[in-house]
N, CA, C and O atoms as CSV, one atom per row, in Angstrom:
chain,resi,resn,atom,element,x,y,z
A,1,UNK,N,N,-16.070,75.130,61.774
A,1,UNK,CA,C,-15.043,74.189,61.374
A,1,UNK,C,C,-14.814,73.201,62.514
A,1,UNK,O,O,-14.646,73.451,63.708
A,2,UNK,N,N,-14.846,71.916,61.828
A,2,UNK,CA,C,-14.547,70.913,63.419
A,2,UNK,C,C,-13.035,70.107,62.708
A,2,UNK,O,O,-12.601,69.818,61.592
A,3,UNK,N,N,-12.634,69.992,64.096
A,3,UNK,CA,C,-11.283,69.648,63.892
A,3,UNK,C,C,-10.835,68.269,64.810
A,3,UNK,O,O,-11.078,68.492,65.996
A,4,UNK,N,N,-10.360,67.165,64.635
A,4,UNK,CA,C,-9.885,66.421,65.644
A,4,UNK,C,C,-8.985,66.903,66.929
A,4,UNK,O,O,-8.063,67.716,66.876
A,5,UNK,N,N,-9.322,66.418,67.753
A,5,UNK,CA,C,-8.572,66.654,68.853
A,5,UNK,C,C,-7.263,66.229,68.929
A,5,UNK,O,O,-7.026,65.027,68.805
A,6,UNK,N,N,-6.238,67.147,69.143
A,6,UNK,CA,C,-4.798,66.857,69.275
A,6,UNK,C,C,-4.627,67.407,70.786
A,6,UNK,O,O,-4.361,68.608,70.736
A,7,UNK,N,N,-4.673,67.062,71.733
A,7,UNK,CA,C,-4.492,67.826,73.110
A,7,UNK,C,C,-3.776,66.643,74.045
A,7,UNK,O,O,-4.294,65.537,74.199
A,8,UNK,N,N,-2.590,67.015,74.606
A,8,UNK,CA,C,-1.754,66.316,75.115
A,8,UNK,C,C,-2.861,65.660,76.454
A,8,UNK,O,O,-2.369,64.539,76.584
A,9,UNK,N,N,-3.935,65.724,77.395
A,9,UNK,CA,C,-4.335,65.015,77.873
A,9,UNK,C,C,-5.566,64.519,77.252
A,9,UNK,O,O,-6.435,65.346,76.975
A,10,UNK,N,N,-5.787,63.070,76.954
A,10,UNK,CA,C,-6.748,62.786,76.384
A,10,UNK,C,C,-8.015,63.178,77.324
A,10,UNK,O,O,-8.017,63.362,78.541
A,11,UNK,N,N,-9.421,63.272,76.114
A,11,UNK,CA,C,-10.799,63.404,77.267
A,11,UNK,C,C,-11.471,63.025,76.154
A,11,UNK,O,O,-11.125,62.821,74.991
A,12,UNK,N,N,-12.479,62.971,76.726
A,12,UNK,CA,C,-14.011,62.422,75.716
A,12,UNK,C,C,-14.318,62.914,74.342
A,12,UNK,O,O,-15.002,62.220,73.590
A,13,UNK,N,N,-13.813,64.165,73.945
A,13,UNK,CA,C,-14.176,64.745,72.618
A,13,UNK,C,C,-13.951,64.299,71.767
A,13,UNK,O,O,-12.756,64.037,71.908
A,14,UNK,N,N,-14.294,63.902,70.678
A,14,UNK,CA,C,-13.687,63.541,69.544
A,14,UNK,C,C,-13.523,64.543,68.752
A,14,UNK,O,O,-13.110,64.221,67.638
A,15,UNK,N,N,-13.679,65.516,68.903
A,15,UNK,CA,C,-13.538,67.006,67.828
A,15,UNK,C,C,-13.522,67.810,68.905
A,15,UNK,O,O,-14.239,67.549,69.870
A,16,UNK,N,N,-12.648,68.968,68.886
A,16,UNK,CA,C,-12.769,69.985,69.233
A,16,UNK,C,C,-13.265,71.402,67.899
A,16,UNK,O,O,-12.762,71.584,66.791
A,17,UNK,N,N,-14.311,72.126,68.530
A,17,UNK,CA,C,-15.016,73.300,67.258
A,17,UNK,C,C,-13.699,74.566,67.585
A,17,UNK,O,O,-12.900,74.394,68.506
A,18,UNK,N,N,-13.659,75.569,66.853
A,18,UNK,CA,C,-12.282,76.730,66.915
A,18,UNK,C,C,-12.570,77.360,67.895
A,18,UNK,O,O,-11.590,77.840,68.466
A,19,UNK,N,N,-13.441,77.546,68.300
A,19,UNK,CA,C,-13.882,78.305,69.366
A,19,UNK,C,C,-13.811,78.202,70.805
A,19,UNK,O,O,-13.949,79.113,71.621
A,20,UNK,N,N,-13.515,76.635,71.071
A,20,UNK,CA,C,-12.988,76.119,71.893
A,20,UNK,C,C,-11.210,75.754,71.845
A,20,UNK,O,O,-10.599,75.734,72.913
A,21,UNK,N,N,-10.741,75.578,71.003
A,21,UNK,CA,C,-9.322,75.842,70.895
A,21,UNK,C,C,-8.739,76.865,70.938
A,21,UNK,O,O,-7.694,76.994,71.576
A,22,UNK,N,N,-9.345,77.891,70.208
A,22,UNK,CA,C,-8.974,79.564,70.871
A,22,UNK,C,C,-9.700,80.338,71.555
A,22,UNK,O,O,-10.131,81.468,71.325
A,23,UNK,N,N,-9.824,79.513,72.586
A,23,UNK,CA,C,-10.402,80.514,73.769
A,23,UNK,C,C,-9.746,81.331,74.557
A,23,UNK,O,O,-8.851,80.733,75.154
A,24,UNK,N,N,-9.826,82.648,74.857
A,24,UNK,CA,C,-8.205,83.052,75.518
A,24,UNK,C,C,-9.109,83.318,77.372
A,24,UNK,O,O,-10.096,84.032,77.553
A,25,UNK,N,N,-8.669,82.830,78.023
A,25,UNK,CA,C,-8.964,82.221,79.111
A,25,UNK,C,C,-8.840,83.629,80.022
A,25,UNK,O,O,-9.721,84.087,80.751
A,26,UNK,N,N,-7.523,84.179,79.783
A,26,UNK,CA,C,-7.136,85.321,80.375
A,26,UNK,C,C,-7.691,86.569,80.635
A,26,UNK,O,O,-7.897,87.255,81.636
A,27,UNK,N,N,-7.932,86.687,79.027
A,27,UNK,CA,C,-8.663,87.766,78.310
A,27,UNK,C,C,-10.057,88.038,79.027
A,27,UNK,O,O,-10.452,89.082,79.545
A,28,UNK,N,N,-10.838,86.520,78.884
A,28,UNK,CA,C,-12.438,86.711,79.809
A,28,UNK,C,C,-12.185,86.834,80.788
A,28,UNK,O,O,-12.663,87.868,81.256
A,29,UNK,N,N,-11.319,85.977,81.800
A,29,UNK,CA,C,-11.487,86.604,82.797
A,29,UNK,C,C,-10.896,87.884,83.442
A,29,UNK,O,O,-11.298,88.345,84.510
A,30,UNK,N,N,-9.894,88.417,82.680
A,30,UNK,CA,C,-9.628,90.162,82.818
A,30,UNK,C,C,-11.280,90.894,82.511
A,30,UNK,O,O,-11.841,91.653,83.302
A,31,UNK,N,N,-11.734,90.529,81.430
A,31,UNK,CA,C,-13.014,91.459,81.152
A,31,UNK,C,C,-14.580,91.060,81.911
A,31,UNK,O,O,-15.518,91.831,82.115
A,32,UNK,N,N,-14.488,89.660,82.219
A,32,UNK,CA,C,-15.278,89.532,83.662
A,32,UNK,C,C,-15.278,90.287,84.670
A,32,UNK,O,O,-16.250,90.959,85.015
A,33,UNK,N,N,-14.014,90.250,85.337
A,33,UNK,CA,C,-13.855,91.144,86.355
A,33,UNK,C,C,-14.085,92.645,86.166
A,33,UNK,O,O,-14.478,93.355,87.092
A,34,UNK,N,N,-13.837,93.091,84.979
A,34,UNK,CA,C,-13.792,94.740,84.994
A,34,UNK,C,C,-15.401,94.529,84.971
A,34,UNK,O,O,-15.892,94.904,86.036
A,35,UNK,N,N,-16.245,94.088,84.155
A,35,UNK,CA,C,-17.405,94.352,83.753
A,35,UNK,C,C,-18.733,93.280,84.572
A,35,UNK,O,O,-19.821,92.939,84.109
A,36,UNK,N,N,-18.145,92.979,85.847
A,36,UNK,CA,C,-19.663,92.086,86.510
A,36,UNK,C,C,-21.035,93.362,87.131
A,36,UNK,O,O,-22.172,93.143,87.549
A,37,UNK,N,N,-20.434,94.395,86.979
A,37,UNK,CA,C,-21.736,94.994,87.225
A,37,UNK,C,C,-22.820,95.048,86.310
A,37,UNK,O,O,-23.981,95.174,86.699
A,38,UNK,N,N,-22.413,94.932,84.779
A,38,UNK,CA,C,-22.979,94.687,83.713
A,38,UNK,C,C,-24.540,94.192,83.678
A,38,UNK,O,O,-25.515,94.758,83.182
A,39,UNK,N,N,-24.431,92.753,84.478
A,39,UNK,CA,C,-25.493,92.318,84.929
A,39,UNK,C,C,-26.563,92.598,85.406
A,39,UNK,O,O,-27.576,92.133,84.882
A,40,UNK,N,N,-26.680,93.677,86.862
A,40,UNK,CA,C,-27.277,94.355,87.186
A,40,UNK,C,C,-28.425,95.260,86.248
A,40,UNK,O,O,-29.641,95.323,86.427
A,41,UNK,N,N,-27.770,95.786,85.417
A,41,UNK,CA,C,-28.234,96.665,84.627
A,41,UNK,C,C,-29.091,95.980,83.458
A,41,UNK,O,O,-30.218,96.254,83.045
A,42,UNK,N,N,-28.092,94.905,83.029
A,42,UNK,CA,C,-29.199,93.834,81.759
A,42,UNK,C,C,-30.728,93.210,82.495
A,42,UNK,O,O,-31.673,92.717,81.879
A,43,UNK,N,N,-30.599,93.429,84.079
A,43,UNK,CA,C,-31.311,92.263,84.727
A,43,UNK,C,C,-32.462,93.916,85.260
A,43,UNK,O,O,-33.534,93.703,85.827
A,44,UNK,N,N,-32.214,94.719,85.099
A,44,UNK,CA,C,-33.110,95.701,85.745
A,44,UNK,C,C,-33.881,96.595,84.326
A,44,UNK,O,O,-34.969,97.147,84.165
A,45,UNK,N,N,-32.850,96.409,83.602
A,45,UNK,CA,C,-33.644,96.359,82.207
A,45,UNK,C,C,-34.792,95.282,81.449
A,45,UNK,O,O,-35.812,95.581,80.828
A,46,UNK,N,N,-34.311,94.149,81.702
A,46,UNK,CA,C,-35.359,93.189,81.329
A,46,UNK,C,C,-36.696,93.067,82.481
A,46,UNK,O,O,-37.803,92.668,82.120
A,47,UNK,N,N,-36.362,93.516,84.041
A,47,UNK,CA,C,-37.676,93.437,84.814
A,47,UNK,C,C,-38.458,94.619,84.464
A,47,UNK,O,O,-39.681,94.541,84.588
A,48,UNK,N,N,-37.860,95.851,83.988
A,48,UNK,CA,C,-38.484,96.963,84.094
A,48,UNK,C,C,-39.542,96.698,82.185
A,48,UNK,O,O,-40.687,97.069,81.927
A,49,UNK,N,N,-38.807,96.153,81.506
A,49,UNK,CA,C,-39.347,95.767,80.020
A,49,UNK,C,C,-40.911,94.667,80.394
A,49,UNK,O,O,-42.064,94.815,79.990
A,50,UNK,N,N,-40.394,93.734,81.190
A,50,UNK,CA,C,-41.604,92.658,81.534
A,50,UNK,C,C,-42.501,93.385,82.175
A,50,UNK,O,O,-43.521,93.732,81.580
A,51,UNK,N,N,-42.260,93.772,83.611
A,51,UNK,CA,C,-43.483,94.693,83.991
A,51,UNK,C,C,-43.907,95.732,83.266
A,51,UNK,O,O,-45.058,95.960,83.639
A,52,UNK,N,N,-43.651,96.344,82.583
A,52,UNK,CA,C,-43.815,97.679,81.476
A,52,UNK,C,C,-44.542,96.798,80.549
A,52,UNK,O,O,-45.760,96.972,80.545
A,53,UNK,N,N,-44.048,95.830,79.708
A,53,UNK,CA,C,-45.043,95.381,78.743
A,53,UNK,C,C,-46.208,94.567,79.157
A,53,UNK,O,O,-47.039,94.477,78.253
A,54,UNK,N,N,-46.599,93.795,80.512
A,54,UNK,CA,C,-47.341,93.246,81.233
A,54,UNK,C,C,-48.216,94.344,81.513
A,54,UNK,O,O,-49.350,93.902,81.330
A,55,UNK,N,N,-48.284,95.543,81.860
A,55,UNK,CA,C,-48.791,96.596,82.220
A,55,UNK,C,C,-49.687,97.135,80.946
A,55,UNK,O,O,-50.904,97.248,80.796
A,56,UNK,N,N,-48.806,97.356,80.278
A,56,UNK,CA,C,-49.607,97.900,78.869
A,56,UNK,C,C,-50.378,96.921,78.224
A,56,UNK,O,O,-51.170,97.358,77.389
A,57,UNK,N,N,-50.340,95.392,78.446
A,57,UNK,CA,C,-50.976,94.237,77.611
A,57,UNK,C,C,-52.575,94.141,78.705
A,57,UNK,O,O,-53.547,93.469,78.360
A,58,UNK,N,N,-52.540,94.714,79.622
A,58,UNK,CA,C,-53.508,94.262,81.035
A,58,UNK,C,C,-54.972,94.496,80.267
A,58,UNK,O,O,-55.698,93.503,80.330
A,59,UNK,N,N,-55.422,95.422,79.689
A,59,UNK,CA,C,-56.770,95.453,78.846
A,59,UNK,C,C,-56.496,95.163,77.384
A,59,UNK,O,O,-57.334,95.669,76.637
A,60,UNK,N,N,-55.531,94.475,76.787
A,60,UNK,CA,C,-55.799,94.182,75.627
A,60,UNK,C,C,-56.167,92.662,75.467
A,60,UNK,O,O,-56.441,92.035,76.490
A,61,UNK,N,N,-56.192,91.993,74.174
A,61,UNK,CA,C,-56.571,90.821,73.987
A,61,UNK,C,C,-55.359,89.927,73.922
A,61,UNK,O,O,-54.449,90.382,73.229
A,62,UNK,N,N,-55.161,88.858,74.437
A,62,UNK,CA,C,-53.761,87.535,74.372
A,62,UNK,C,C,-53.626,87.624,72.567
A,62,UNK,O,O,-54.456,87.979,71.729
A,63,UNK,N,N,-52.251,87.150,72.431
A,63,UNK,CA,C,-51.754,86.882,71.159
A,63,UNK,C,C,-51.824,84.994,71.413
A,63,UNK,O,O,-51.532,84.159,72.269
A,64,UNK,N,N,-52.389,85.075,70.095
A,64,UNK,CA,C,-52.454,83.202,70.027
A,64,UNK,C,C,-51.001,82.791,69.771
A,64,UNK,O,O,-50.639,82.730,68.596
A,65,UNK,N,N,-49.946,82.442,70.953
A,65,UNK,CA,C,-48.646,82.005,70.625
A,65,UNK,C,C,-48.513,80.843,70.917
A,65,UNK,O,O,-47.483,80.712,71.578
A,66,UNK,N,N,-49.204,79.603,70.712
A,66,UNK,CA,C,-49.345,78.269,71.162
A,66,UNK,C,C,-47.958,78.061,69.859
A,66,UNK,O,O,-46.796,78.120,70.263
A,67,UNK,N,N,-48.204,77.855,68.534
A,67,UNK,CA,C,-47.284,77.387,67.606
A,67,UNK,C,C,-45.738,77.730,67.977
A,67,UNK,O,O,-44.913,76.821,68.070
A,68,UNK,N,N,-45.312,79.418,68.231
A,68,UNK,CA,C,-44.504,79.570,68.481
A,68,UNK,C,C,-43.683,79.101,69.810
A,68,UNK,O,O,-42.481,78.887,69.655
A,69,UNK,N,N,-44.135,78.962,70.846
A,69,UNK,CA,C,-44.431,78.363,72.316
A,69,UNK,C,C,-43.731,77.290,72.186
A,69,UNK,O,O,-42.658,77.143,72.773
A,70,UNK,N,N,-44.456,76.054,71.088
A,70,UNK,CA,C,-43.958,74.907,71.061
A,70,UNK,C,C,-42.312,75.123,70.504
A,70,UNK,O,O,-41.320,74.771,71.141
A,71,UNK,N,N,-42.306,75.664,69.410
A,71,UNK,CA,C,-41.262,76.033,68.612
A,71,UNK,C,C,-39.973,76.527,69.595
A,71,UNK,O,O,-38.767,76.301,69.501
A,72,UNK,N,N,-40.779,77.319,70.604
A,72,UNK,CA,C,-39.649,77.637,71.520
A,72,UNK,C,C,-39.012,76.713,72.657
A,72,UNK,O,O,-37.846,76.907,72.998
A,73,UNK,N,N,-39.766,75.730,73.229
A,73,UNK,CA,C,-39.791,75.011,74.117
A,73,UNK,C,C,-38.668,73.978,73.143
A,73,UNK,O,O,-37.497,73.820,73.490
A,74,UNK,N,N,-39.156,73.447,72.114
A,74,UNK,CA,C,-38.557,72.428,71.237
A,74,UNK,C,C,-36.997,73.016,70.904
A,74,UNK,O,O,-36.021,72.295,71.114
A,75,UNK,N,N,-36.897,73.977,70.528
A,75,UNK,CA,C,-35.394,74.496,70.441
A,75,UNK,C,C,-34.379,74.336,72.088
A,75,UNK,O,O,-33.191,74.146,72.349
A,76,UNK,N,N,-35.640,74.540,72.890
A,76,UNK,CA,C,-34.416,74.619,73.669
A,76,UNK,C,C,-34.496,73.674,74.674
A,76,UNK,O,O,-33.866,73.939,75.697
A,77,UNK,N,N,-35.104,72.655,74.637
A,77,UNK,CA,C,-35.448,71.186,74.921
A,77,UNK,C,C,-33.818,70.574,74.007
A,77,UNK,O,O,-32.928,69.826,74.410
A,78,UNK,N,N,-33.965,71.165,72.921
A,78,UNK,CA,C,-32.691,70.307,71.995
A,78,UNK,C,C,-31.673,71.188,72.481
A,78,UNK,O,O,-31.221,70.307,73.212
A,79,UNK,N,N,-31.128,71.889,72.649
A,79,UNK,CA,C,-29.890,72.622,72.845
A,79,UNK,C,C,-29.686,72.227,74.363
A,79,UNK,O,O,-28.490,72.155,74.646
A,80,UNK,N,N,-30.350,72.015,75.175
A,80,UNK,CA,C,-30.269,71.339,76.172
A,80,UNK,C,C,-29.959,69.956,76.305
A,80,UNK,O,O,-29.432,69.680,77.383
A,81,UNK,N,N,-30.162,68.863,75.398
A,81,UNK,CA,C,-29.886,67.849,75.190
A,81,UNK,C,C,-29.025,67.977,74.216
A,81,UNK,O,O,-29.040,66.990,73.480
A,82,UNK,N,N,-28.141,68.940,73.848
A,82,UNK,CA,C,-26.882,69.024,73.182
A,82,UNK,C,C,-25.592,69.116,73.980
A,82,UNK,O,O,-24.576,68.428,73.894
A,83,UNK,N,N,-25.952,70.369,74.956
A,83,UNK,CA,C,-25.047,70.584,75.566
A,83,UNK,C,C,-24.752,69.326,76.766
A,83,UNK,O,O,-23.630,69.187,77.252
A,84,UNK,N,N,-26.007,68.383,77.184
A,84,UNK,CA,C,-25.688,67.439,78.306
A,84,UNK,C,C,-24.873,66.471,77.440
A,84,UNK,O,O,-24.413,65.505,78.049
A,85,UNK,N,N,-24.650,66.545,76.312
A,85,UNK,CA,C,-24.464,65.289,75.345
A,85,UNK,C,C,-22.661,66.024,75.225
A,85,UNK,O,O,-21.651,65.369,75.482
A,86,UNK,N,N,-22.671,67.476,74.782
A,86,UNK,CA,C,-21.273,67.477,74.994
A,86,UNK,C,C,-20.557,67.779,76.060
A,86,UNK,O,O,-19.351,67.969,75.905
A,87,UNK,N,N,-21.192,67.894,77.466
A,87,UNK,CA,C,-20.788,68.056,78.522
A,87,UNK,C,C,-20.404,67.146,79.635
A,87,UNK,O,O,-19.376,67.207,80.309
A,88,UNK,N,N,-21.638,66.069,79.751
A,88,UNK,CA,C,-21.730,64.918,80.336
A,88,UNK,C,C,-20.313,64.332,80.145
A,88,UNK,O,O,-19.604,64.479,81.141
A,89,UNK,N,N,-19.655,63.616,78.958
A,89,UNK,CA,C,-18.787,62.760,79.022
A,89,UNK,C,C,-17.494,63.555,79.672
A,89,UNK,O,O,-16.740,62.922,80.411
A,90,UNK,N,N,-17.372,64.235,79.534
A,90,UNK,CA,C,-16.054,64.920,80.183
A,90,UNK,C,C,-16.276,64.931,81.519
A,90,UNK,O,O,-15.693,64.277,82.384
A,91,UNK,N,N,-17.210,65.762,81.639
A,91,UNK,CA,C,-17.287,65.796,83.513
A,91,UNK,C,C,-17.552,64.558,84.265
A,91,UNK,O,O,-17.646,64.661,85.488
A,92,UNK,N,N,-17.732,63.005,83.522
A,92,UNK,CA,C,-17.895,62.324,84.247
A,92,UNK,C,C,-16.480,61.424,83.903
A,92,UNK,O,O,-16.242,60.300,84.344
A,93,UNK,N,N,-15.629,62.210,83.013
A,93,UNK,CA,C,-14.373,61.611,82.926
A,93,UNK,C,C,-13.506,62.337,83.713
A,93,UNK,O,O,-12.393,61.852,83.919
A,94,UNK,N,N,-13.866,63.668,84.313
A,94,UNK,CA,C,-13.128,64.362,85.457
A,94,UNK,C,C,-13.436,63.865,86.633
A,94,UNK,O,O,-12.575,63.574,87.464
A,95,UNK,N,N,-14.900,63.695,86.850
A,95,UNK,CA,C,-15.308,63.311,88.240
A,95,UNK,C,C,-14.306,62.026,88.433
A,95,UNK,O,O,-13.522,62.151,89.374
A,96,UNK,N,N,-14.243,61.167,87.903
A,96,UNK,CA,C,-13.741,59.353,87.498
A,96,UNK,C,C,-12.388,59.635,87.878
A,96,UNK,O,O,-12.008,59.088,88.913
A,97,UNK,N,N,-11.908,60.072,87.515
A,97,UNK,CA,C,-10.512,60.324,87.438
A,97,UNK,C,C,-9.610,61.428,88.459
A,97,UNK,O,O,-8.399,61.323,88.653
A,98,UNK,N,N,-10.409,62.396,88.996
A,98,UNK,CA,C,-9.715,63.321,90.053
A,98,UNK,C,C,-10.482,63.618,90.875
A,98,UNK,O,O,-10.054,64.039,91.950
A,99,UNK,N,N,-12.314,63.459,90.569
A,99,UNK,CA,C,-12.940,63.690,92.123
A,99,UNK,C,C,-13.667,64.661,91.444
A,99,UNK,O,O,-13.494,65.092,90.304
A,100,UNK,N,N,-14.843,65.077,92.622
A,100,UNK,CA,C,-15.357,66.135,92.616
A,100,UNK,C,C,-15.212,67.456,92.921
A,100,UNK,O,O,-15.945,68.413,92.674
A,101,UNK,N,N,-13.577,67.340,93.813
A,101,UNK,CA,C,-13.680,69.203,94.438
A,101,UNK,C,C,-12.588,69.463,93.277
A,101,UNK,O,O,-12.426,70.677,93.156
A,102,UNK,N,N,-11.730,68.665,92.321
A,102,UNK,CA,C,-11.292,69.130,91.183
A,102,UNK,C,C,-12.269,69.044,90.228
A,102,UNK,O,O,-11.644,68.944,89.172
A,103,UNK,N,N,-13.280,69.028,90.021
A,103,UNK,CA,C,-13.780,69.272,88.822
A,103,UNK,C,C,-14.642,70.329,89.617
A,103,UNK,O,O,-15.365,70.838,88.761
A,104,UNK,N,N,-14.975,71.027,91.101
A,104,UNK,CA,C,-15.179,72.036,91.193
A,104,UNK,C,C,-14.557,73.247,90.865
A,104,UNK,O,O,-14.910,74.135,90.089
A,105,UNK,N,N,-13.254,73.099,91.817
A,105,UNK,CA,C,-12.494,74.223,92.183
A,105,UNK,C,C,-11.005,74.380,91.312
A,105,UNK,O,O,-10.388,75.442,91.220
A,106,UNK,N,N,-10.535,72.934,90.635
A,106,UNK,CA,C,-9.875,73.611,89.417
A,106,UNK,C,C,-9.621,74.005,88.256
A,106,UNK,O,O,-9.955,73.143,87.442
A,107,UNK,N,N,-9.209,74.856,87.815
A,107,UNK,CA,C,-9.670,75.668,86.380
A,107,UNK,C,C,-9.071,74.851,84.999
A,107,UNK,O,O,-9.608,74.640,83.911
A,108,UNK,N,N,-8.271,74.634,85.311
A,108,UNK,CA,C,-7.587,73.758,84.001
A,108,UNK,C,C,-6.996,72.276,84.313
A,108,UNK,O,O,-6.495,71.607,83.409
């Protein structure tokens, strides 16, 4: 659902999506903090999966993934040029307007 923006300081959006209006700010970062080891474990799982399946592929034959390859590159070639498209105008309406160590270091 997209919705016009009603937000007492104006910025670049012309819509805000729900997901960005109810974001509870608090909430993530209470469950950030409890859960940053999380990472570790997703990141020692996926090296141990790559070398494990790299290992077992070493005498077999390549899968022809040229089609999919492209398919993948192209998705995220565009979601990348989505997000600079909804990101860009704001941060260069923060930079413009308060600087760079506020659009580093403050949160709201």
């Amino acid at each position: 659902m997209v919705r016009l923006m009603m937000h007492p300081e104006p910025s670049n959006y012309s819509y805000v999506f729900d997901f960005e209006e109810n974001f509870h700010y608090e909430w993530t970062r209470q469950w950030m903090t409890e859960n940053w080891t999380n990472g570790f474990y997703y990141c020692t799982i996926y090296a141990m999966l790559v070398f494990g399946l790299r290992r077992m592929m070493r005498d077999r034959a390549g899968f022809r993934l040229k089609g999919l390859l492209v398919l993948w590159n192209t998705m995220l070639a565009t979601f990348s040029l989505v997000g600079f498209a909804r990101t860009a105008p704001e941060l260069f309406r923060v930079l413009n307007k308060y600087g760079l160590h506020h659009s580093v270091c403050v949160t709201r």
